[in-house]
C-alpha positions in Angstrom: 0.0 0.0 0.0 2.8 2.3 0.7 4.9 1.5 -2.6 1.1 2.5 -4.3 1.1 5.8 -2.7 4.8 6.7 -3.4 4.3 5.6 -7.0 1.0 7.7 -7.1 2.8 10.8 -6.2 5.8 10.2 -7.9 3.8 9.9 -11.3 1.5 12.5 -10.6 4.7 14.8 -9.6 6.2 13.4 -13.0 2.7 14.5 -14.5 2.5 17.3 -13.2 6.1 18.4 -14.2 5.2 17.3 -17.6 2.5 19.4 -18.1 4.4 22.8 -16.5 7.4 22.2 -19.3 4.6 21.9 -22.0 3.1 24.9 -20.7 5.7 26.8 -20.9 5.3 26.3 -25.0 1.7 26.0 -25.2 0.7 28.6 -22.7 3.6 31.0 -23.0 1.0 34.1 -21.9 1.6 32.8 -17.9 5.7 33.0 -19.0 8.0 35.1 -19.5 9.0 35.6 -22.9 11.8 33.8 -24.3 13.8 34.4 -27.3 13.3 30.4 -28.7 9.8 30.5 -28.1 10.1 33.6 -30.2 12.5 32.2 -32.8 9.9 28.9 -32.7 6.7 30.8 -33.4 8.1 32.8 -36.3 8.8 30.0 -37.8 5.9 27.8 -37.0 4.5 31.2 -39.1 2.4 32.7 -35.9 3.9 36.5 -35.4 3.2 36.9 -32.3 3.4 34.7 -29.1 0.5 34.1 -27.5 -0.6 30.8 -26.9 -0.2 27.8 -29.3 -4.0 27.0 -29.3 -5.3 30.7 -29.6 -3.1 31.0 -32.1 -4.1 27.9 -34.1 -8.0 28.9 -33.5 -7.2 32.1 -34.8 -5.7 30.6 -37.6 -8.7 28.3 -38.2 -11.4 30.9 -37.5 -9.7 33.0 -40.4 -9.9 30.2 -43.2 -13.6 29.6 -41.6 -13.9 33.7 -42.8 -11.9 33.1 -45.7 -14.1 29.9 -47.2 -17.7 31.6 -46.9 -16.2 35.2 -48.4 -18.2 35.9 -51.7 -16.5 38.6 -53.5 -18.8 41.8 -53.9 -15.7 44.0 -55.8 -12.6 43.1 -57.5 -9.8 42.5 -54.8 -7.2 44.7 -55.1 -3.8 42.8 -55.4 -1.5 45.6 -55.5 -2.5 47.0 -51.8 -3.3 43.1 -50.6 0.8 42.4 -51.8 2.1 45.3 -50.5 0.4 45.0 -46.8 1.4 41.0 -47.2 5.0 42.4 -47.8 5.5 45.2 -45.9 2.8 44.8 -42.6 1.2 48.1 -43.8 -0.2 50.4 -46.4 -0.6 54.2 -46.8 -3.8 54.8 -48.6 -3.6 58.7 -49.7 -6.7 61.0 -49.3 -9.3 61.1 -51.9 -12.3 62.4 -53.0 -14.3 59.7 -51.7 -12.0 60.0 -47.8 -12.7 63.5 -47.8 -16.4 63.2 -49.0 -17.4 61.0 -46.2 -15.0 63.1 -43.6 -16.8 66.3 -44.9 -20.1 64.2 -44.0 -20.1 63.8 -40.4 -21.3 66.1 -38.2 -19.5 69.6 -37.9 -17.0 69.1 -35.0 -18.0 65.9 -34.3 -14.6 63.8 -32.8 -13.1 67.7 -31.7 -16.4 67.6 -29.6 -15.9 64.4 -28.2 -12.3 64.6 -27.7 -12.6 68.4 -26.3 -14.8 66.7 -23.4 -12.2 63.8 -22.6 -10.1 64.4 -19.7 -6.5 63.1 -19.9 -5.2 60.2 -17.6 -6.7 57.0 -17.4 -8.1 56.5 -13.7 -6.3 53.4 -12.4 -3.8 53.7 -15.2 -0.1 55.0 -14.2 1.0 56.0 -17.8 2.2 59.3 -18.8 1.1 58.5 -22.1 -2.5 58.9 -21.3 -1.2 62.2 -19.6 -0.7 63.9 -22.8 -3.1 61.9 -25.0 -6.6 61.9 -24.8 -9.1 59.0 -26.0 -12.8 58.7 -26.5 -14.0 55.5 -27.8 -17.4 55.3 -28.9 -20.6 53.7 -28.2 -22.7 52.1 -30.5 -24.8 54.8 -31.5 -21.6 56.9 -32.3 -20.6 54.1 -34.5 -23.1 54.4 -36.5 -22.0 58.1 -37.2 -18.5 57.0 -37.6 -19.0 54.4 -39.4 -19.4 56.5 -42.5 -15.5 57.0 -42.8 -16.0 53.4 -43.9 -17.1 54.1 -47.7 -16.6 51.7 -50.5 -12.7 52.6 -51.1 -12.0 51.8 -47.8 -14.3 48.7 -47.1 -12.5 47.3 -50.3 -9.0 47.7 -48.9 -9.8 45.9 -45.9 -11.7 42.9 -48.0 -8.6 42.7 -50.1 -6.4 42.5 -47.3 -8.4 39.8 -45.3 -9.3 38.1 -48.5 -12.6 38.1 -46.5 -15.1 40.4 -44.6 -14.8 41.9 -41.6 -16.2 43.5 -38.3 -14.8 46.1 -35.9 -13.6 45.1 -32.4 -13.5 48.3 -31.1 -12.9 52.3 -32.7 -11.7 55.2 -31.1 -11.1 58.8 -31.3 -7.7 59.9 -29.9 -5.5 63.5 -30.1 -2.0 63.5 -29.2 -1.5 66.8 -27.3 2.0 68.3 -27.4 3.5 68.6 -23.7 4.7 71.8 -22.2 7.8 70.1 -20.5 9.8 67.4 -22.2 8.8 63.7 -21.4 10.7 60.5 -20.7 10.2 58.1 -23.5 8.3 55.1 -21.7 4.9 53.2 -23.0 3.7 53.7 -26.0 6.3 55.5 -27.2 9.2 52.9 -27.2 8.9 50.4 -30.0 7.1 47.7 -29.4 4.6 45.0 -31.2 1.2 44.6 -29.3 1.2 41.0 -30.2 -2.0 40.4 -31.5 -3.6 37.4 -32.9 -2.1 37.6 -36.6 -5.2 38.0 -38.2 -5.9 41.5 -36.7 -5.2 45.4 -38.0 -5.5 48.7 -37.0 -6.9 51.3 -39.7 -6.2 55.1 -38.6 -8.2 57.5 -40.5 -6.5 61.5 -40.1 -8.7 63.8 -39.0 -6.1 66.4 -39.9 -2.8 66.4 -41.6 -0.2 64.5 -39.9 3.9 64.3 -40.2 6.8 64.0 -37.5 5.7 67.8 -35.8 2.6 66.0 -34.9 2.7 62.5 -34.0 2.7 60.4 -37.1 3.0 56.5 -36.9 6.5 55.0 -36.9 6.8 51.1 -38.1 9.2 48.8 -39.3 8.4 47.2 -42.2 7.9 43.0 -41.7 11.3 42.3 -43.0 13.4 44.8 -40.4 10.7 43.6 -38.0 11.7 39.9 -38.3 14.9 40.8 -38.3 15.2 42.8 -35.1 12.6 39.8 -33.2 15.1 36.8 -34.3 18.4 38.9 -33.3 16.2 38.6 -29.2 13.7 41.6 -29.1 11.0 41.0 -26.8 10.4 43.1 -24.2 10.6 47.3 -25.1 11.7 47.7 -20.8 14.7 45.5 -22.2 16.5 46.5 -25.2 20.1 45.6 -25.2 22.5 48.7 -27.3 22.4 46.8 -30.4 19.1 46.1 -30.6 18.8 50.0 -30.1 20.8 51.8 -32.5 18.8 48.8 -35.1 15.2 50.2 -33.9 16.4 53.6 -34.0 18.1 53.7 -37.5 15.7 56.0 -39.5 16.7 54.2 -42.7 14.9 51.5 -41.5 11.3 52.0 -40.4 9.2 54.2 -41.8 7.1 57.4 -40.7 3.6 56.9 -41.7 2.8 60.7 -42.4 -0.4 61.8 -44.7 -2.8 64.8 -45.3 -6.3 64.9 -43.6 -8.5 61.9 -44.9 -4.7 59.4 -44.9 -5.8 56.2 -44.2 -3.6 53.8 -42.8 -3.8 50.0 -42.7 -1.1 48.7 -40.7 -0.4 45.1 -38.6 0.3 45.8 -35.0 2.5 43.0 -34.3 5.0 45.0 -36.6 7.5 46.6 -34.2 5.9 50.4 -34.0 5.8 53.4 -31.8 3.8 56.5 -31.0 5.2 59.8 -31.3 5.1 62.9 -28.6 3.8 65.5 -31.1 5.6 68.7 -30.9 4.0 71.4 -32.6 0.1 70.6 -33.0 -2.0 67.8 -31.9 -2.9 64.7 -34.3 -6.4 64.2 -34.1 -6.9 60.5 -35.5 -10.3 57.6 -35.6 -8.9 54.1 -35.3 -10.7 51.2 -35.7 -9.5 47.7 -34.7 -10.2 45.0 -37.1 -10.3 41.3 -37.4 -12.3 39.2 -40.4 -16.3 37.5 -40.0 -18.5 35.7 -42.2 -21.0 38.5 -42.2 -20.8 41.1 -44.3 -22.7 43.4 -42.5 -19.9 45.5 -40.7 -20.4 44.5 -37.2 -19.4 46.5 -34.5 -18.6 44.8 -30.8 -17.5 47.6 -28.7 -15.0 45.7 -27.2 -11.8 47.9 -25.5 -9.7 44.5 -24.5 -8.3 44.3 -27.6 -9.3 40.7 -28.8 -11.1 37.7 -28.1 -9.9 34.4 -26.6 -12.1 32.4 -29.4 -13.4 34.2 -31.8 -15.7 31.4 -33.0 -18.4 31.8 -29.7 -20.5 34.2 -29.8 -20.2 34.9 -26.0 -17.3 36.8 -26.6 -15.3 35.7 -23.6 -12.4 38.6 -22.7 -9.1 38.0 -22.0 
């Protein structure tokens, strides 16, 4: 009876012990991140590293998309290539962008963002100090949903290969500080890691270059680069990985005029800017593929589901 019990715990100890070094591959989101895990994922195809089954239901939720997608305008191959390629695309103003920007209601984001108070309550980030956010309900939606025309529905479709819904959209403006700021948060490169079938689309609300906050990203290629030479955490960037993310010949300043649209892949290594002259007033919408294509919109701020296939929407 004794030899049982000792052999009971000894296998379930064995088990046990099992299961923790498999976790530590599976479940890498109750780890710390490791630069094989890293190294393992991009090459398993995933670029990001959360967990091996999100990822794979991810994966499997977007062919699910991809196999009931009926075509409603030619795809356009050019943009889908060039996002494939580069992990972004700059779609320039036109008269369509600024017809539908010209069609909201007059002052309708400056109003909303003119009554959002800076800081996040809870949150200790100085980002939110100087940046202010509004994200909308769904009967705002339905007013800002009109900076989703044709042209840029399109884009999207060809990117996806598929429809698509909107997790969550926002309103932000990047407000230029009177005293100078110590670069933490948002503003040190990072990738937000992301299931990979996931974008962010900002729309300008007015024009937008280095003064004033434009986007910085590194195209996929210096991306993959920097995350297979061990860049993981943006709190831990070893000299050589820094003078890499800061060499302007390598990423890319995502500036445009009012009615810019940018499509971009946030597990790309990006940053925000501090503005310096004038604010960036900007609408971003988060976006991941459906089945419908009705544009639906979930009003969701956590950023993205743990299955995507329930309709229960559990959070993260």
């Amino acid at each position: 009876m004794k030899n049982t019990i000792l052999y009971l715990k000894n296998k379930n100890f064995f088990f046990k012990r099992t299961l923790q070094i498999l976790g530590r591959l599976i479940y890498p989101d109750h780890f710390p991140a490791n630069s094989v895990r890293v190294k393992l994922y991009r090459k398993l195809g995933f670029n990001n590293t959360r967990t091996l089954l999100r990822n794979i239901t991810w994966k499997a939720y977007h062919i699910y998309c991809l196999s009931g997608y009926s075509k409603t305008a030619k795809k356009d191959d050019m943009l889908h290539s060039a996002f494939l390629n580069n992990g972004y695309y700059v779609f320039p103003p036109s008269s369509s962008s600024s017809q539908v920007l010209n069609s909201l209601p007059e002052g309708f984001c400056e109003t909303l963002l003119d009554k959002a108070k800076l800081g996040v309550e809870g949150v200790d980030d100085d980002f939110f100090n100087i940046t202010k956010l509004h994200h909308f309900d769904q009967n705002e939606f339905q007013i800002i949903k009109t900076l989703l025309d044709d042209e840029t529905i399109n884009a999207i479709r060809s990117i996806f290969d598929a429809n698509f819904l909107v997790l969550s959209a926002y309103t932000s403006r990047s407000i230029p500080p009177l005293e100078k700021r110590e670069l933490k948060s948002s503003w040190l490169w990072h990738a937000d890691n992301h299931p990979d079938c996931m974008i962010k689309v900002f729309f300008y609300l007015n024009d937008t270059d280095s003064l004033n906050a434009a986007l910085q990203i590194h195209p996929r290629s210096s991306s993959r680069e920097i995350f297979n030479l061990g860049f993981i955490d943006r709190n831990d960037v070893s000299p050589s990985l820094k003078l890499k993310l800061d060499d302007d010949n390598r990423y890319m300043n995502l500036e445009g005029k009012r009615g810019t649209r940018i499509f971009f892949d946030d597990n790309n290594i990006h940053r925000a800017v501090i503005a310096k002259e004038r604010c960036r007033d900007v609408v971003v919408f988060e976006i991941i593929p459906s089945r419908n294509s009705d544009i639906q919109y979930m009003e969701l701020h956590s950023k993205y589901w743990k299955n995507p296939f329930t309709s229960s929407i559990p959070l993260v």
